[in-house]
C-alpha positions, 0 to 999 in steps of 0.5 A, a space after each residue: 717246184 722241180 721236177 727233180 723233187 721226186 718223191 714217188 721213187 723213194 717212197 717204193 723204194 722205202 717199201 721194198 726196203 722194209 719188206 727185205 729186211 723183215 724178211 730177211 730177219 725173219 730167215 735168220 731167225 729159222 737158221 740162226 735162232 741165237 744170231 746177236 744184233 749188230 747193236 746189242 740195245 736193240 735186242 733179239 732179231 725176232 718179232 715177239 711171237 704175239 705179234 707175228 700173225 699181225 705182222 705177217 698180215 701187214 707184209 701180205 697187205 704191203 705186197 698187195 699195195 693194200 696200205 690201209 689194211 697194212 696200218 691196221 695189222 701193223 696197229 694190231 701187232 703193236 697192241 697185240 704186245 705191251 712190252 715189246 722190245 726194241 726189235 719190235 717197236 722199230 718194224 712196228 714204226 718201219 710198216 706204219 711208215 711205209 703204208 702212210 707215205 703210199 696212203 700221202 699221209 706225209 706227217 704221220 709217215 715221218 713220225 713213224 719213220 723218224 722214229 725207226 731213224 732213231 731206234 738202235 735198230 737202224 743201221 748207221 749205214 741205212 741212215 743217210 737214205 732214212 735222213 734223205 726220205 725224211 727231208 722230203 717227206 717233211 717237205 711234201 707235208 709242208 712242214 719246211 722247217 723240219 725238211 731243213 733240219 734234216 736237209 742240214 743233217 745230210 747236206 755239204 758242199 759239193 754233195 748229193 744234189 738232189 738233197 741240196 735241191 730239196 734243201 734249197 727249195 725248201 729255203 726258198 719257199 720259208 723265204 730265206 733266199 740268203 740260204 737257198 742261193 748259198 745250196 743252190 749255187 753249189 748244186 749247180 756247181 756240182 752239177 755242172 763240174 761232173 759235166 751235168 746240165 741242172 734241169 729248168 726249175 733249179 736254175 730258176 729258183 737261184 735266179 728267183 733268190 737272186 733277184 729277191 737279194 737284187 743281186 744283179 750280176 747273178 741274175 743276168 748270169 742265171 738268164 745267161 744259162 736258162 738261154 744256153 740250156 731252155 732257150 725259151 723266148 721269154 728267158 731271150 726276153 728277160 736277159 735282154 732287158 737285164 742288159 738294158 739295165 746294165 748298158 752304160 753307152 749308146 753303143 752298147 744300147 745298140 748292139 743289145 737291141 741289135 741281139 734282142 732283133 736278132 732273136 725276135 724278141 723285140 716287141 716293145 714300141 718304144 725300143 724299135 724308135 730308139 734302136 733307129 734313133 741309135 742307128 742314125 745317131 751313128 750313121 746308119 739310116 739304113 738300120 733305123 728305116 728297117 728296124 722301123 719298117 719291121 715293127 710296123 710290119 709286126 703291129 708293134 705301134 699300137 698306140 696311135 701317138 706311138 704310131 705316128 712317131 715311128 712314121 715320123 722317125 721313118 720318114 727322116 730315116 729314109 731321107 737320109 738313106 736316098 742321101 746316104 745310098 748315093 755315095 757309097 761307092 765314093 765310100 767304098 773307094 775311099 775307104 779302100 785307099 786308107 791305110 787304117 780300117 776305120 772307115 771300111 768297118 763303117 762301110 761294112 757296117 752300112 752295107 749290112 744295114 742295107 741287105 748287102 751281106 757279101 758286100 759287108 762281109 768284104 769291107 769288114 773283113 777288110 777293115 779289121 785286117 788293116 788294123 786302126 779300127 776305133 771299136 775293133 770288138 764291135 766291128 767282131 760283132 758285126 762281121 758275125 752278124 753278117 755271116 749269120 744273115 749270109 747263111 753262114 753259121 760257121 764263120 759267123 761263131 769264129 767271128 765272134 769267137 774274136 770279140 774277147 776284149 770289151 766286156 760288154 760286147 764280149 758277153 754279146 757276142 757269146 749270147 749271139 753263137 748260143 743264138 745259133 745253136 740249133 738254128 
Protein backbone atom coordinates (compact mmCIF):
# COMPACT_ATOMS: atom_id res chain seq x y z
CA UNK A 1 0.00 0.00 0.00
CA UNK A 2 1.34 3.80 0.17
CA UNK A 3 4.08 4.60 1.55
CA UNK A 4 2.28 7.32 3.13
CA UNK A 5 0.62 4.96 5.33
CA UNK A 6 2.76 5.59 8.25
CA UNK A 7 1.69 4.09 11.21
CA UNK A 8 5.25 3.93 13.10
CA UNK A 9 5.26 7.82 13.57
CA UNK A 10 1.83 7.98 15.22
CA UNK A 11 2.00 5.03 17.52
CA UNK A 12 5.26 6.98 19.23
CA UNK A 13 3.75 9.91 19.11
CA UNK A 14 0.69 8.38 20.82
CA UNK A 15 3.29 7.06 23.39
CA UNK A 16 4.91 10.43 24.24
CA UNK A 17 1.38 11.73 24.53
CA UNK A 18 0.19 9.59 27.23
CA UNK A 19 3.36 9.96 29.15
CA UNK A 20 2.72 13.90 29.32
CA UNK A 21 -0.40 14.19 30.39
CA UNK A 22 0.17 11.53 33.32
CA UNK A 23 2.70 13.40 34.12
CA UNK A 24 1.28 16.38 33.69
CA UNK A 25 -1.45 15.32 36.07
CA UNK A 26 0.25 13.83 38.37
CA UNK A 27 2.14 17.79 38.73
CA UNK A 28 -1.08 19.57 39.39
CA UNK A 29 -2.28 17.15 41.51
CA UNK A 30 1.18 18.29 43.86
CA UNK A 31 0.32 21.76 43.26
CA UNK A 32 -3.06 22.14 42.86
CA UNK A 33 -4.67 19.07 44.94
CA UNK A 34 -8.49 20.68 44.40
CA UNK A 35 -7.93 21.83 40.51
CA UNK A 36 -11.41 20.81 38.69
CA UNK A 37 -11.42 18.79 35.49
CA UNK A 38 -12.08 20.49 32.26
CA UNK A 39 -15.25 18.34 31.97
CA UNK A 40 -16.68 17.82 35.37
CA UNK A 41 -18.36 13.81 34.69
CA UNK A 42 -14.57 12.85 34.57
CA UNK A 43 -14.26 13.72 38.08
CA UNK A 44 -11.06 14.46 40.20
CA UNK A 45 -7.64 14.79 38.04
CA UNK A 46 -5.70 12.10 40.22
CA UNK A 47 -5.39 8.24 40.01
CA UNK A 48 -6.90 6.58 42.99
CA UNK A 49 -4.25 5.89 45.51
CA UNK A 50 -4.51 1.87 45.04
CA UNK A 51 -3.41 2.49 41.93
CA UNK A 52 -0.68 4.63 41.80
CA UNK A 53 2.35 1.83 42.34
CA UNK A 54 0.74 0.14 39.14
CA UNK A 55 0.66 3.10 37.62
CA UNK A 56 3.94 4.47 37.92
CA UNK A 57 5.24 0.81 37.27
CA UNK A 58 3.30 1.05 33.68
CA UNK A 59 5.08 4.55 33.14
CA UNK A 60 8.66 3.36 34.13
CA UNK A 61 7.89 0.29 31.50
CA UNK A 62 6.84 2.71 28.81
CA UNK A 63 9.96 4.61 29.37
CA UNK A 64 12.03 1.65 28.83
CA UNK A 65 9.72 0.56 25.44
CA UNK A 66 9.08 -2.36 28.13
CA UNK A 67 5.37 -2.91 26.31
CA UNK A 68 4.58 -6.28 27.80
CA UNK A 69 5.51 -5.52 31.19
CA UNK A 70 3.39 -1.88 30.74
CA UNK A 71 -0.02 -4.26 30.16
CA UNK A 72 0.79 -6.07 32.91
CA UNK A 73 1.06 -3.04 35.54
CA UNK A 74 -1.24 -1.20 33.57
CA UNK A 75 -3.70 -4.88 34.09
CA UNK A 76 -2.63 -4.70 37.65
CA UNK A 77 -3.76 -0.80 38.41
CA UNK A 78 -7.04 -1.54 37.01
CA UNK A 79 -7.75 -4.70 39.26
CA UNK A 80 -6.12 -3.00 42.00
CA UNK A 81 -9.30 -0.49 42.25
CA UNK A 82 -12.96 -2.08 41.37
CA UNK A 83 -14.91 1.30 41.51
CA UNK A 84 -12.79 3.46 39.89
CA UNK A 85 -13.55 6.78 38.59
CA UNK A 86 -13.46 8.25 35.35
CA UNK A 87 -10.06 9.47 35.66
CA UNK A 88 -8.75 6.33 36.33
CA UNK A 89 -10.58 4.12 33.67
CA UNK A 90 -9.41 6.60 31.01
CA UNK A 91 -5.43 6.45 31.73
CA UNK A 92 -6.01 2.63 32.37
CA UNK A 93 -7.56 2.15 28.69
CA UNK A 94 -4.57 5.37 27.47
CA UNK A 95 -1.21 2.87 28.68
CA UNK A 96 -3.26 -0.41 27.53
CA UNK A 97 -3.57 1.37 24.32
CA UNK A 98 -0.18 2.61 23.74
CA UNK A 99 1.76 -0.97 24.99
CA UNK A 100 -0.60 -2.90 22.55
CA UNK A 101 -0.13 -0.45 19.42
CA UNK A 102 4.03 -0.95 20.10
CA UNK A 103 3.50 -4.79 20.95
CA UNK A 104 1.32 -4.82 16.87
CA UNK A 105 -1.35 -5.72 18.73
CA UNK A 106 -3.65 -3.45 16.54
CA UNK A 107 -7.55 -4.63 17.51
CA UNK A 108 -6.64 -4.88 21.17
CA UNK A 109 -5.16 -1.17 21.00
CA UNK A 110 -8.30 0.16 19.45
CA UNK A 111 -10.38 -1.26 22.04
CA UNK A 112 -8.66 0.31 24.52
CA UNK A 113 -8.12 3.60 22.72
CA UNK A 114 -11.54 3.94 21.23
CA UNK A 115 -12.63 3.53 24.45
CA UNK A 116 -10.25 6.59 26.10
CA UNK A 117 -11.74 8.53 22.57
CA UNK A 118 -15.05 8.19 24.13
CA UNK A 119 -14.33 8.83 27.88
CA UNK A 120 -15.37 12.68 29.11
CA UNK A 121 -11.72 12.79 29.86
CA UNK A 122 -10.45 13.13 26.38
CA UNK A 123 -10.49 16.49 25.33
CA UNK A 124 -12.34 17.75 22.34
CA UNK A 125 -9.16 19.07 21.23
CA UNK A 126 -7.36 15.85 21.33
CA UNK A 127 -9.97 14.09 19.54
CA UNK A 128 -9.21 14.48 15.94
CA UNK A 129 -5.33 13.08 16.40
CA UNK A 130 -7.24 9.84 18.62
CA UNK A 131 -10.07 9.63 15.79
CA UNK A 132 -7.03 9.83 13.00
CA UNK A 133 -4.81 6.94 14.93
CA UNK A 134 -7.57 5.01 15.35
CA UNK A 135 -8.39 4.92 11.40
CA UNK A 136 -5.17 3.63 11.03
CA UNK A 137 -4.83 1.15 13.40
CA UNK A 138 -8.08 -0.44 12.45
CA UNK A 139 -6.68 -0.22 8.99
CA UNK A 140 -3.40 -1.89 10.23
CA UNK A 141 -5.72 -4.65 12.15
CA UNK A 142 -7.52 -5.20 8.54
CA UNK A 143 -10.64 -4.48 9.87
CA UNK A 144 -11.47 -2.12 6.85
CA UNK A 145 -14.83 -1.42 8.19
CA UNK A 146 -14.20 0.02 11.20
CA UNK A 147 -10.83 2.32 9.49
CA UNK A 148 -13.91 3.85 7.21
CA UNK A 149 -16.13 4.56 10.35
CA UNK A 150 -13.76 6.47 11.76
CA UNK A 151 -11.95 7.93 8.37
CA UNK A 152 -15.74 9.45 7.46
CA UNK A 153 -15.75 10.84 11.19
CA UNK A 154 -12.57 12.70 10.24
CA UNK A 155 -12.52 12.98 6.62
CA UNK A 156 -14.01 16.47 4.24
CA UNK A 157 -13.19 17.52 1.15
CA UNK A 158 -10.23 19.29 0.84
CA UNK A 159 -8.75 18.20 4.21
CA UNK A 160 -6.06 16.28 5.65
CA UNK A 161 -4.47 13.87 3.35
CA UNK A 162 -2.99 11.76 4.67
CA UNK A 163 -6.53 10.77 6.33
CA UNK A 164 -8.06 10.65 3.05
CA UNK A 165 -5.38 8.47 1.62
CA UNK A 166 -6.00 5.92 4.63
CA UNK A 167 -9.69 6.64 3.83
CA UNK A 168 -9.47 5.95 0.20
CA UNK A 169 -7.23 2.73 0.49
CA UNK A 170 -9.26 1.20 2.78
CA UNK A 171 -12.36 1.80 -0.08
CA UNK A 172 -9.94 0.25 -2.22
CA UNK A 173 -9.18 -2.79 -0.47
CA UNK A 174 -13.32 -3.58 0.44
CA UNK A 175 -13.69 -2.97 -3.34
CA UNK A 176 -15.84 -0.29 -3.22
CA UNK A 177 -13.86 1.87 -6.08
CA UNK A 178 -16.92 4.56 -6.43
CA UNK A 179 -16.02 5.74 -2.99
CA UNK A 180 -11.97 5.32 -3.27
CA UNK A 181 -12.05 7.17 -6.55
CA UNK A 182 -14.32 10.01 -4.98
CA UNK A 183 -11.42 10.56 -1.72
CA UNK A 184 -8.66 9.94 -3.71
CA UNK A 185 -9.55 12.49 -6.46
CA UNK A 186 -9.85 14.97 -3.89
CA UNK A 187 -6.59 14.24 -2.03
CA UNK A 188 -4.87 14.54 -5.09
CA UNK A 189 -6.56 17.78 -5.69
CA UNK A 190 -5.58 18.90 -2.68
CA UNK A 191 -2.25 18.21 -3.07
CA UNK A 192 -1.63 19.24 -6.17
CA UNK A 193 -3.38 22.70 -5.61
CA UNK A 194 -0.94 23.45 -2.41
CA UNK A 195 1.76 23.06 -5.03
CA UNK A 196 2.28 19.22 -3.50
CA UNK A 197 3.33 16.48 -5.92
CA UNK A 198 0.89 12.73 -4.22
CA UNK A 199 3.74 10.08 -3.75
CA UNK A 200 3.39 6.92 -6.58
CA UNK A 201 1.16 4.61 -5.02
CA UNK A 202 -1.69 7.11 -4.47
CA UNK A 203 -1.84 8.02 -8.05
CA UNK A 204 -2.05 4.25 -8.59
CA UNK A 205 -4.91 3.32 -6.69
CA UNK A 206 -7.35 6.31 -8.33
CA UNK A 207 -5.92 4.77 -11.50
CA UNK A 208 -6.68 1.20 -10.12
CA UNK A 209 -10.36 2.43 -9.13
CA UNK A 210 -10.76 3.92 -12.36
CA UNK A 211 -10.06 1.28 -14.31
CA UNK A 212 -12.21 -1.15 -12.43
CA UNK A 213 -14.97 1.64 -12.98
CA UNK A 214 -13.86 1.55 -16.91
CA UNK A 215 -13.53 5.14 -16.72
CA UNK A 216 -11.20 5.52 -19.26
CA UNK A 217 -10.63 9.00 -19.67
CA UNK A 218 -9.55 8.95 -16.02
CA UNK A 219 -7.20 6.45 -16.58
CA UNK A 220 -5.31 7.92 -19.24
CA UNK A 221 -5.20 10.98 -17.03
CA UNK A 222 -3.74 9.31 -14.18
CA UNK A 223 -1.03 7.56 -16.54
CA UNK A 224 -0.62 11.14 -17.82
CA UNK A 225 0.55 12.06 -14.26
CA UNK A 226 2.51 8.68 -13.29
CA UNK A 227 4.52 9.66 -16.63
CA UNK A 228 5.03 13.47 -15.71
CA UNK A 229 6.11 12.53 -11.89
CA UNK A 230 7.48 8.49 -11.79
CA UNK A 231 8.48 8.17 -15.23
CA UNK A 232 9.08 4.53 -15.31
CA UNK A 233 8.82 2.71 -18.74
CA UNK A 234 5.96 0.69 -18.07
CA UNK A 235 3.50 3.73 -16.97
CA UNK A 236 5.41 5.08 -20.79
CA UNK A 237 3.97 1.63 -21.72
CA UNK A 238 0.51 1.55 -20.50
CA UNK A 239 -0.26 5.58 -21.58
CA UNK A 240 0.81 4.28 -24.65
CA UNK A 241 -1.33 1.54 -25.26
CA UNK A 242 -4.18 3.84 -23.49
CA UNK A 243 -3.75 5.99 -26.63
CA UNK A 244 -3.92 3.12 -29.01
CA UNK A 245 -7.39 2.70 -27.65
CA UNK A 246 -8.30 5.91 -27.97
CA UNK A 247 -6.82 7.01 -31.52
CA UNK A 248 -9.94 7.34 -34.24
CA UNK A 249 -7.44 7.88 -37.72
CA UNK A 250 -4.42 6.43 -38.91
CA UNK A 251 -3.08 9.73 -38.41
CA UNK A 252 -3.33 9.67 -35.09
CA UNK A 253 -2.17 5.90 -34.77
CA UNK A 254 1.05 7.11 -36.27
CA UNK A 255 2.00 10.03 -34.11
CA UNK A 256 1.12 7.73 -30.84
CA UNK A 257 3.29 4.99 -32.30
CA UNK A 258 5.98 7.81 -33.56
CA UNK A 259 5.86 8.67 -29.16
CA UNK A 260 5.92 5.04 -28.15
CA UNK A 261 9.48 5.20 -30.40
CA UNK A 262 10.39 8.05 -29.05
CA UNK A 263 10.56 6.94 -25.63
CA UNK A 264 11.64 3.34 -26.31
CA UNK A 265 8.98 1.77 -25.34
CA UNK A 266 7.82 -0.26 -28.54
CA UNK A 267 8.33 -3.80 -28.17
CA UNK A 268 5.45 -5.32 -29.69
CA UNK A 269 6.01 -7.26 -33.33
CA UNK A 270 2.89 -6.27 -34.69
CA UNK A 271 3.23 -2.17 -33.96
CA UNK A 272 6.97 -1.66 -35.62
CA UNK A 273 4.93 -3.65 -39.04
CA UNK A 274 1.95 -1.03 -38.73
CA UNK A 275 3.87 1.87 -37.84
CA UNK A 276 5.77 1.11 -41.54
CA UNK A 277 2.55 0.30 -43.16
CA UNK A 278 1.32 3.81 -41.73
CA UNK A 279 4.47 5.67 -43.03
CA UNK A 280 4.22 4.41 -46.21
CA UNK A 281 0.56 4.84 -46.60
CA UNK A 282 1.38 8.44 -46.03
CA UNK A 283 4.34 8.79 -48.17
CA UNK A 284 6.94 8.23 -45.93
CA UNK A 285 9.11 4.93 -47.05
CA UNK A 286 12.00 6.34 -45.28
CA UNK A 287 10.15 6.18 -41.72
CA UNK A 288 8.79 2.41 -42.53
CA UNK A 289 12.28 1.08 -43.42
CA UNK A 290 14.08 2.37 -40.06
CA UNK A 291 11.18 1.56 -37.75
CA UNK A 292 11.76 -1.97 -39.34
CA UNK A 293 15.14 -2.05 -39.45
CA UNK A 294 15.17 -0.96 -35.90
CA UNK A 295 12.82 -3.82 -34.57
CA UNK A 296 14.73 -6.31 -36.26
CA UNK A 297 17.90 -4.89 -34.71
CA UNK A 298 16.01 -5.14 -31.29
CA UNK A 299 14.75 -9.04 -31.74
CA UNK A 300 11.43 -7.84 -31.91
CA UNK A 301 10.27 -10.60 -34.36
CA UNK A 302 10.77 -13.46 -32.80
CA UNK A 303 8.03 -15.29 -34.52
CA UNK A 304 9.57 -16.85 -37.55
CA UNK A 305 5.99 -15.83 -39.59
CA UNK A 306 6.27 -12.32 -37.59
CA UNK A 307 9.70 -12.30 -39.05
CA UNK A 308 9.34 -12.89 -42.57
CA UNK A 309 6.43 -10.22 -42.82
CA UNK A 310 8.83 -7.47 -41.41
CA UNK A 311 11.62 -8.27 -44.30
CA UNK A 312 8.64 -8.76 -46.55
CA UNK A 313 7.30 -5.34 -45.49
CA UNK A 314 11.10 -3.78 -45.45
CA UNK A 315 11.93 -4.90 -48.39
CA UNK A 316 8.86 -2.98 -50.32
CA UNK A 317 9.75 -0.06 -48.04
CA UNK A 318 13.37 0.25 -49.40
CA UNK A 319 12.24 -0.03 -52.80
CA UNK A 320 10.22 3.02 -52.43
CA UNK A 321 12.79 4.82 -50.44
CA UNK A 322 15.64 4.47 -53.69
CA UNK A 323 12.52 6.01 -55.77
CA UNK A 324 11.74 8.43 -53.35
CA UNK A 325 15.40 9.68 -52.37
CA UNK A 326 16.17 10.38 -56.08
CA UNK A 327 13.68 13.22 -56.27
CA UNK A 328 13.92 15.01 -53.45
CA UNK A 329 15.69 17.74 -54.84
CA UNK A 330 12.87 18.27 -57.64
CA UNK A 331 10.97 18.20 -54.21
CA UNK A 332 12.56 20.65 -52.37
CA UNK A 333 12.40 23.08 -55.57
CA UNK A 334 9.32 22.66 -56.01
CA UNK A 335 7.95 23.04 -52.81
CA UNK A 336 10.22 25.97 -52.22
CA UNK A 337 8.24 27.79 -55.13
CA UNK A 338 4.67 27.32 -53.89
CA UNK A 339 3.03 29.93 -52.12
CA UNK A 340 1.09 27.51 -49.34
CA UNK A 341 3.48 25.18 -46.97
CA UNK A 342 1.71 21.83 -47.57
CA UNK A 343 4.39 20.47 -49.56
CA UNK A 344 7.34 21.70 -47.84
CA UNK A 345 5.98 20.16 -44.48
CA UNK A 346 5.68 17.07 -46.35
CA UNK A 347 9.28 17.39 -47.51
CA UNK A 348 10.09 18.46 -43.84
CA UNK A 349 8.47 15.30 -42.74
CA UNK A 350 10.47 13.21 -45.24
CA UNK A 351 13.79 14.51 -44.48
CA UNK A 352 13.50 13.83 -41.04
CA UNK A 353 12.52 10.28 -41.96
CA UNK A 354 15.70 10.03 -43.71
CA UNK A 355 18.11 11.37 -40.81
CA UNK A 356 18.53 14.75 -42.39
CA UNK A 357 17.23 16.52 -39.16
CA UNK A 358 18.84 20.40 -40.23
CA UNK A 359 17.20 19.82 -43.64
CA UNK A 360 13.92 19.00 -41.91
CA UNK A 361 13.93 21.47 -39.67
CA UNK A 362 14.37 24.11 -42.61
CA UNK A 363 11.43 22.85 -44.59
CA UNK A 364 9.30 22.60 -41.59
CA UNK A 365 9.78 25.77 -40.50
CA UNK A 366 9.25 27.01 -43.76
CA UNK A 367 6.23 25.34 -44.57
CA UNK A 368 4.21 26.26 -41.41
CA UNK A 369 5.33 30.02 -41.94
CA UNK A 370 4.01 30.33 -45.37
CA UNK A 371 0.73 29.20 -44.15
CA UNK A 372 -1.72 26.64 -46.06
CA UNK A 373 -0.70 23.51 -44.13
CA UNK A 374 -3.51 20.61 -44.06
CA UNK A 375 -2.54 19.20 -40.49
CA UNK A 376 -0.64 22.43 -39.18
CA UNK A 377 -0.71 20.62 -35.13
CA UNK A 378 1.14 17.82 -36.89
CA UNK A 379 3.56 19.58 -38.76
CA UNK A 380 4.08 21.27 -34.88
CA UNK A 381 4.67 17.80 -34.03
CA UNK A 382 7.20 17.03 -36.39
CA UNK A 383 9.11 20.35 -36.02
CA UNK A 384 9.80 19.35 -32.32
CA UNK A 385 10.59 15.93 -33.17
CA UNK A 386 13.15 17.23 -35.30
CA UNK A 387 14.80 19.33 -32.52
CA UNK A 388 14.69 16.65 -30.30
CA UNK A 389 16.80 14.28 -32.66
CA UNK A 390 18.94 17.50 -33.60
CA UNK A 391 20.19 17.95 -30.34
CA UNK A 392 17.95 20.75 -29.28
CA UNK A 393 15.81 20.39 -26.54
CA UNK A 394 15.04 23.85 -26.14
CA UNK A 395 13.51 24.75 -29.45
CA UNK A 396 12.07 21.45 -29.72
CA UNK A 397 9.45 21.99 -26.38
CA UNK A 398 8.67 25.77 -28.05
CA UNK A 399 7.64 23.78 -31.20
CA UNK A 400 5.29 21.64 -29.40
CA UNK A 401 4.37 24.16 -27.17
CA UNK A 402 2.67 25.47 -30.59
CA UNK A 403 0.50 22.36 -31.34
CA UNK A 404 -2.80 23.68 -28.96
CA UNK A 405 -5.60 22.79 -31.49
CA UNK A 406 -6.25 19.25 -32.41
CA UNK A 407 -7.02 17.27 -29.19
CA UNK A 408 -5.01 14.51 -29.93
CA UNK A 409 -2.00 15.86 -31.23
CA UNK A 410 -2.24 18.53 -28.39
CA UNK A 411 -2.17 15.75 -25.78
CA UNK A 412 1.00 14.29 -27.91
CA UNK A 413 2.88 16.91 -28.12
CA UNK A 414 2.71 17.71 -23.88
CA UNK A 415 3.69 13.83 -23.46
CA UNK A 416 6.80 14.54 -25.87
CA UNK A 417 8.27 17.66 -23.62
CA UNK A 418 7.39 15.78 -20.52
CA UNK A 419 9.58 12.99 -22.63
CA UNK A 420 12.34 15.54 -22.31
CA UNK A 421 12.43 16.30 -18.85
CA UNK A 422 15.47 15.17 -17.54
CA UNK A 423 16.95 13.86 -20.96
Amino acid sequence: MSNRLNLAVAVTALGLFAATSVVCAKEKKAEKAEEAPVNPACGSNKISKPMEKAMNAAQKAREQHNWEEMVVQALAADAAQPEKTEFDKFWVHELEGVAYANLKKYPDAVRELDASLNSPCMTEADKPQRTKLLMQLSYQAKDYDKAIAYGNKLYQPGGDPDTGIYLANAYYVKDDYANARKVMADVISTMEGSGKTPDEQTYRILQSSCLALKDEKCVVELIEKLVAHYPKPQYWENLVDALLRSSNSDRELLNILRLSDGVQVMKDPGEFIEMAQLATAQGLPGEAQGILEKGLQKGAFADAKEKEHANRVLSDAKQAVALDKSTLEKQDASARAKPTGEADVKLGAAYLSYGENDKAIEALKRGIGKGGVKYPDEAGLLLGIAYLRANNKDEAVKAFQTVTKDPMMSRLAKLWVLSTQGA
